[in-house]
N, C-alpha and C positions, 0 to 999 in steps of 0.2 A: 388919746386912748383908742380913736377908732381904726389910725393907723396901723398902732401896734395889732390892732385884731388883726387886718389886712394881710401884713406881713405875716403873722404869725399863721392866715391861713396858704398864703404862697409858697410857704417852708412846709406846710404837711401837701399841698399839690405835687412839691418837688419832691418832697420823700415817695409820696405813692407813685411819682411815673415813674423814679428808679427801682420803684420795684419794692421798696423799706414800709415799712408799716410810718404811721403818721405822727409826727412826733411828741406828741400827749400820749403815745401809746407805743412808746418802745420795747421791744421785747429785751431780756437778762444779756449781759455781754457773754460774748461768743455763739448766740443764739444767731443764724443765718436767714435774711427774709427773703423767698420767693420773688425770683427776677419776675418785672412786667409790671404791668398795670391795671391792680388791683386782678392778680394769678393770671390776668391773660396775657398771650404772645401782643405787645404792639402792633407786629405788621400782621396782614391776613394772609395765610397760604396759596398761593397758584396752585390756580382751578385745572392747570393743564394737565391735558391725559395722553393718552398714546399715540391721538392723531395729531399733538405737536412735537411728537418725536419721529413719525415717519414724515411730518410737513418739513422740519429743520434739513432730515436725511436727505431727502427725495429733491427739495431744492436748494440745497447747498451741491449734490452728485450734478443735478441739471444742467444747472451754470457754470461749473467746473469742467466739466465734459464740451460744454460748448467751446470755452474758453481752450481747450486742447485740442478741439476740433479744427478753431481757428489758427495756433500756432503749426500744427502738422499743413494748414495748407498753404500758410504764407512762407515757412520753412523747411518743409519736409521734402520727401522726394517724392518720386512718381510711383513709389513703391511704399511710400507709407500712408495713399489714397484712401486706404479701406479702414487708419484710424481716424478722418477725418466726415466719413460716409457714420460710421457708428459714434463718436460722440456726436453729431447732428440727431440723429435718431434717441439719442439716449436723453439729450435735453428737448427732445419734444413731448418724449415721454415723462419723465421727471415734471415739466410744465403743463402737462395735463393734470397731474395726482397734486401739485401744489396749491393750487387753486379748492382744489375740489376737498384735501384734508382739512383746510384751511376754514374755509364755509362750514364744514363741519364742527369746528370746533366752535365757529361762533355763532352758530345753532339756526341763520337764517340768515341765506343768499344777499339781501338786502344790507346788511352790516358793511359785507366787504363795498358792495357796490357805496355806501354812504361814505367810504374812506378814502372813495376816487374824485368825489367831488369837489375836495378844495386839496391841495398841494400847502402844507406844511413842512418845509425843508429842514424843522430845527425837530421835526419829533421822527424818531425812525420805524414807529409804526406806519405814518401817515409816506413819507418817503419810499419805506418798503414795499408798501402796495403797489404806488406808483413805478418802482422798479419789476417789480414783478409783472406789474402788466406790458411796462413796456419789454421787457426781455421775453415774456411770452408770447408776444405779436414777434419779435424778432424771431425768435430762436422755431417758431411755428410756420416761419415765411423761410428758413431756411431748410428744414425739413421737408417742405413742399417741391423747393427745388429741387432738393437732393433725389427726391422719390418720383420727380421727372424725367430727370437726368437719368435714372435705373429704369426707368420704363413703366415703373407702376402705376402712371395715371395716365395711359394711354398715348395717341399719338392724335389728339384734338389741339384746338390753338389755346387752352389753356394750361395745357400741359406745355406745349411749345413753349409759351408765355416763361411759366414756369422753371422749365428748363434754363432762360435765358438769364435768368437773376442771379448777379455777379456777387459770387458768395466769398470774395476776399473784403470789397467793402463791405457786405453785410456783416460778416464773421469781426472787424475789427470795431464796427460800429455798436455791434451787438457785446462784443466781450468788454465794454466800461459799465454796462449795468449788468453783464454778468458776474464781473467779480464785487459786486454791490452788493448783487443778491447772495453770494456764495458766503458773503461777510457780515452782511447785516442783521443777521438771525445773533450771532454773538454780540455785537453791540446794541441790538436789541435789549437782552438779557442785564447787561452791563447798566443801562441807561435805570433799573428798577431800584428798591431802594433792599435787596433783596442780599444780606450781607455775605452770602456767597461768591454771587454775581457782581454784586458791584465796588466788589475789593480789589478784581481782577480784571476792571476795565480796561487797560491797556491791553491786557492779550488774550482776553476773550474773542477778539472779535478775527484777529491772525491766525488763533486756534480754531476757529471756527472754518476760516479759508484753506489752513495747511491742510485738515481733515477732508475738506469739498476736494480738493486736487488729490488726494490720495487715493479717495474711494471712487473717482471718475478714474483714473487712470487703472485700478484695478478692474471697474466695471466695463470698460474698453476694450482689458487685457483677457478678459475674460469671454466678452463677445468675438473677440480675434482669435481664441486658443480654439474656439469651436470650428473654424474652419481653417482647410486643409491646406487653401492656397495662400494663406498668409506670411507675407513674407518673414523669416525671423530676423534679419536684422529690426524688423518694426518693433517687433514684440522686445526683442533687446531694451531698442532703445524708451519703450513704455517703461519695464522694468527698470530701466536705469531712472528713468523721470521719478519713478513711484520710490524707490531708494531715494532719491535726495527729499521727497517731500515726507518719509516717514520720518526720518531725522530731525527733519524742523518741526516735525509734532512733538517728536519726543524731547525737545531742545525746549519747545515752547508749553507741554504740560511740564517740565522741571520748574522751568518759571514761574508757571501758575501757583505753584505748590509753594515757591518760595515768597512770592508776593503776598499768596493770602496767608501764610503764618498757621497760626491757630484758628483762623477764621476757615482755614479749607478740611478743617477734621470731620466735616459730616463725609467727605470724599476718601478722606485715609485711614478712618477710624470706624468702627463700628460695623455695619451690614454690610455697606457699600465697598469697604477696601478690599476685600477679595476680588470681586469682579471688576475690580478696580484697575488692582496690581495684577491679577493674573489676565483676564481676559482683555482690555483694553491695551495696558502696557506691554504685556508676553506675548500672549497670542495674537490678540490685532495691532503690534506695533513690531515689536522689538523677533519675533519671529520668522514673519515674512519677510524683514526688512535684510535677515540672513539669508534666507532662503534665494530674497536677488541679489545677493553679491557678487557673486561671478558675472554679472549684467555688467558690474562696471568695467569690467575686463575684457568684454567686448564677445563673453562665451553666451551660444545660448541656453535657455533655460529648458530642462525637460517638461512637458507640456505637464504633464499632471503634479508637478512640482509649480509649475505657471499657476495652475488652477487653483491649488492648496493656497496659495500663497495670497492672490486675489478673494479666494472669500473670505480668507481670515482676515484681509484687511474690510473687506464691506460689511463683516460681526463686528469688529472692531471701531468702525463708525457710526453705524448704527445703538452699538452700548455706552459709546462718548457721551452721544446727546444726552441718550437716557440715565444715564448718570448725573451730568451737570445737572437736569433739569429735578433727579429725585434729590440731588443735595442741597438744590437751591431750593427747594421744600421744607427739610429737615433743618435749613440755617434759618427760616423764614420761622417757623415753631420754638429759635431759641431766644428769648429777649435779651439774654448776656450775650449775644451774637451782636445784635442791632445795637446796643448802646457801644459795643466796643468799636463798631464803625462810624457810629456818631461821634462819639466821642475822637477818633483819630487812631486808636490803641492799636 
């Protein structure tokens, strides 16, 4: 007899976490019960706010930018110098504001510094940090040279010093925890139980990369069009780089779309699909990505058509994040979301 109680209360536990009223207390057939747990959402919503959506931008652009910095010096020419002077400068920048959005969002300096203290390689918060510090020490030691080497920190022996630091091994050493960091922020997201995010584990974290390389190579193209004596085969062949990686965005959000199914309609449906579809995919993808086509052809780009083309792709990565991150919000609020990834559906 006390069994049967037992059981018979593990049958109304399993009706209320589905969301069902308890089964002494069924409601009339075709009467629908309230997905959750006892009316609430299962999971609890991310708390993040806007400084993890310029913290994703700003260091997913940083490490990207380096990482082109370093391809234009080990394979570029002597004329495409001045892309590899500005992604150095643009990842030291980007790794100043990471650090610092970052602190902010977890409301006391002391957090980050607690997450350097022990190296956990299986969780990628605890990894991440450690990437980031370390590509920050890099990508900050490369900077330094670069801005010796240009004269700006004088002509003392530590500027010398400075000057002398061999920025092809830096630059290759430094680009394995750049593309870490450029990527990790998507499998970051991936790793949660967040059925948005983590339906699209495979390619959250390539869409997070193809994006870092799109919006570094426009924010390059864009420090390059401001001056006069830049070479345009450079800018060409920027343009042409930025064409093949808008492609594999748009290649790689088709994917996304198809892998999470129904699980990605807080993204295609509702509030979010307009700025969805028009601004991410038209305007910061599938627009610019016209606009450099004659790049593959070897023609160059009119400057203020360069220009156009570059911010609409850095609107365009900057409203990615914030997208994924408000729909990974809105799937976090649905409990018929969470069971149908638990469940496998």
């Amino acid at each position: 007899m006390q069994e049967r109680r037992k059981d018979g209360r593990r049958e109304q536990w399993s009706a209320l976490a589905l969301g069902g009223a308890p089964l002494n207390q069924r409601r009339p057939p075709g009467a629908v019960s309230p997905p959750g747990y006892y009316r609430y959402p299962p999971l609890k919503r991310p708390h993040w706010r806007w400084e993890i959506v310029l913290y994703f931008f700003a260091g997913g652009l940083a490490s990207a930018a380096f990482v082109v910095a370093t391809i234009a010096e080990l394979l570029g020419r002597e004329a495409d110098r001045p892309i590899s002077r500005a992604g150095r400068y643009l990842a030291l920048v980007g790794m100043l504001l990471s650090p610092a959005l970052l602190v902010r969002d977890l409301g006391r300096p002391a957090r980050f510094h607690h997450m350097l203290r022990l190296l956990k390689p299986r969780s990628p918060m605890s990894a991440g940090s450690w990437a980031i510090a370390l590509f920050g020490a890099t990508a900050g030691l490369a900077a330094a040279g670069q801005a010796a080497a240009d004269g700006w920190l004088g002509r003392g022996r530590l500027a010398r010093l400075l000057a002398a630091v061999p920025q092809r091994p830096l630059g290759v050493a430094g680009s394995l925890t750049a593309f870490f960091v450029a990527s990790y922020t998507g499998v970051l997201l991936a790793f949660t139980n967040v059925p948005f995010w983590a339906r699209n584990r495979l390619l959250l974290g390539p869409l997070f990369l193809s994006s870092a390389l799109s919006t570094a190579l426009a924010a390059i193209a864009l420090a390059l069009e401001r001056r006069r004596d830049t070479n345009h085969a450079s800018l060409t062949r920027l343009h042409r780089a930025d064409v093949a990686t808008l492609a594999a965005e748009l290649v790689l959000l088709a994917g996304s779309e198809a892998a999470l199914g129904p699980l990605g309609q807080p993204l295609t449906r509702g509030r979010l699909a307009r700025p969805y579809r028009l601004g991410v995919q038209g305007l910061g993808l599938a627009l610019p990505l016209l606009l450099q086509l004659p790049a593959l052809r070897g023609r160059p780009l009119p400057r203020p058509l360069g220009r156009l083309a570059a911010l609409l792709v850095l609107a365009g990565g900057l409203l990615l994040r914030w997208l994924i991150l408000e729909a990974g919000k809105l799937s976090a609020d649905d409990p018929a979301a969470y069971f149908a990834l638990t469940a496998g559906e």
